[in-house]
N, C-alpha and C positions, 0 to 999 in steps of 0.2 A: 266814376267812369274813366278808364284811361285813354291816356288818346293813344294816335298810333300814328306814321307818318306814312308819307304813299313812299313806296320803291321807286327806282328810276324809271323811268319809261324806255320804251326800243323805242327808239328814234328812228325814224322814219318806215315805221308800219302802219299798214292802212288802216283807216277807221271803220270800226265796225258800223254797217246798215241798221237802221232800225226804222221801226215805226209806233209811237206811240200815241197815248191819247194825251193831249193838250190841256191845259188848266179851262181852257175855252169852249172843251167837247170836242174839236174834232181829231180826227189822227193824222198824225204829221212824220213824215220823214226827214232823217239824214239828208237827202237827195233835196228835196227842198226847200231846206233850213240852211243848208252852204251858202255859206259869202263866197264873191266871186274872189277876195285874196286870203282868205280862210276861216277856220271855224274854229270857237270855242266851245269844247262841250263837258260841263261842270256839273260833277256829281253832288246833289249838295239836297236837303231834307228844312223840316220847318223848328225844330224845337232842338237842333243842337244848340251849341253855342257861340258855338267855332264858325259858324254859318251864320248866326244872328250877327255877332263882332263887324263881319266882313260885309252883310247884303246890301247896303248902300253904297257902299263903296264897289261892291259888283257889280250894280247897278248904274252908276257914275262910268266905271269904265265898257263896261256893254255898250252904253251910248255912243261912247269916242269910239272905241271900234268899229262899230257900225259905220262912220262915218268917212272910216279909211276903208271899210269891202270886209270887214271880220264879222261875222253873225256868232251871235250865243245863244245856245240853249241849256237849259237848265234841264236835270232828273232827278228823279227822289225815287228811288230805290227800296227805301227802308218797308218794311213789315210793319204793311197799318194795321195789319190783325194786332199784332202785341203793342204797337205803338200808337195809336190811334191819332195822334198829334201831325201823323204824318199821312192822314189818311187824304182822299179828294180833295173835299171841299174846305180841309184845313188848307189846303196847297194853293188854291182858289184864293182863300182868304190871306195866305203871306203874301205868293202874288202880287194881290192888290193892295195890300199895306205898304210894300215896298215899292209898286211904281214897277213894277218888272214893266222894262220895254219889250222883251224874248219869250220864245216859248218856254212852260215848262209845265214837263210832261211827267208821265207817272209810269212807271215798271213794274206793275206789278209782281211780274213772274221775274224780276231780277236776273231775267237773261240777257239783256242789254251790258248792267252791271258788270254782271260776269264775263262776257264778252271784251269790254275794257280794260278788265281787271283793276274794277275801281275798288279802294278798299276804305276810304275815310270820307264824310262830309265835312269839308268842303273837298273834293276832287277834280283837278283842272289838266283837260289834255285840250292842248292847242294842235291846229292840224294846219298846213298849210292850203294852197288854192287846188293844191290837187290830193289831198284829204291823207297826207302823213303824218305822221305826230312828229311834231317839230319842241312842243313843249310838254312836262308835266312837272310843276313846279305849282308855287302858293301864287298868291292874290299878293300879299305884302305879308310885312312881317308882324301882322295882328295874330292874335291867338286866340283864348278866349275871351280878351277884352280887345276889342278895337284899338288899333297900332295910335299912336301919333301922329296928328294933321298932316307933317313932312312926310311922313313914311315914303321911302319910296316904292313908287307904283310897277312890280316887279313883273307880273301877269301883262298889264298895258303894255311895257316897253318891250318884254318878251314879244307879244304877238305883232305890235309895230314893224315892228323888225321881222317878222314873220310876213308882214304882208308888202314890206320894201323888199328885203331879199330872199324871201323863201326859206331863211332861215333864222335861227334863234340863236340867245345867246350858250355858251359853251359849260358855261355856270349857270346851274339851275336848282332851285332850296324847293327839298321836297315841299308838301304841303303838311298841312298838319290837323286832325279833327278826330271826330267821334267815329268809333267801326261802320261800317255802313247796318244797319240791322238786319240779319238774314232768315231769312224762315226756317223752319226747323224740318227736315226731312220726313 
């Protein structure tokens, strides 16, 4: 399977609205889910790899953000009709393997996705307190095996800095993963 890397982001476009259903059952918004100095929201699925390397370490920093006013939510996008891996209650079940402290929701109709124009799992667009995209870069420099203890924390320091100054840094490494899987017309 090849990977693909995300394009740059437009910097400072608004985030698209949504509402989805939660790993939890209920549905959740955009509007709800904002941290009051910004939001992470992370396209990301349960059986890549690229996504498996990195979720503890996503998880690790989702908490410290939290803690500075940054909220994450997590999507999975992917086509559980042909991927089944990726369907509900697999999502339920990584989830809770991994301790997710965040929501994370499901797209079915991969209009959210599209909206973003998310193209790989893992996909990370960082927004500021008033919902610009400040960031779309990686998590660190893992791939499909998990970086280095040191690594450093590229995603953390970006949104930091996002939620100190409203902005980011000027150098940003796309991300890197599996296509997102798209339904077939």
């Amino acid at each position: 399977m090849p990977s693909l890397t995300t394009p740059p982001g437009e910097l400072g476009s608004d985030a698209p609205s949504f509402a989805l259903k939660d790993v939890d059952g209920a549905r959740k918004s955009l509007s709800d889910l904002a941290g009051p100095n910004g939001t992470l929201v992370a396209f990301i699925c349960n059986h890549c790899p690229y996504v498996k390397a990195i979720a503890d370490r996503m998880v690790r920093d989702a908490a410290e953000l939290k803690k500075i006013g940054v909220h994450t939510v997590a999507i999975c996008s992917n086509d559980a009709d042909h991927y089944p891996e990726d369907d509900f209650p697999s999502m339920q079940r990584f989830a809770d393997e991994h301790g997710f402290g965040f929501p994370y929701l499901q797209d079915e109709t991969q209009e959210v996705a599209r909206a973003y124009g998310a193209v790989c799992t893992p996909d990370f667009f960082g927004f500021d307190k008033e919902m610009k995209l400040r960031y779309r870069g990686r998590l660190d420099s893992s791939g499909r095996q998990p970086g280095a203890p040191d690594a450093r924390r590229e995603l953390y320091l970006a949104m930091k800095q996002v939620a100190e100054t409203g902005q980011a840094p000027a150098e940003q490494v796309p991300s890197m993963g599996c296509s997102i899987k798209w339904r077939e017309d």
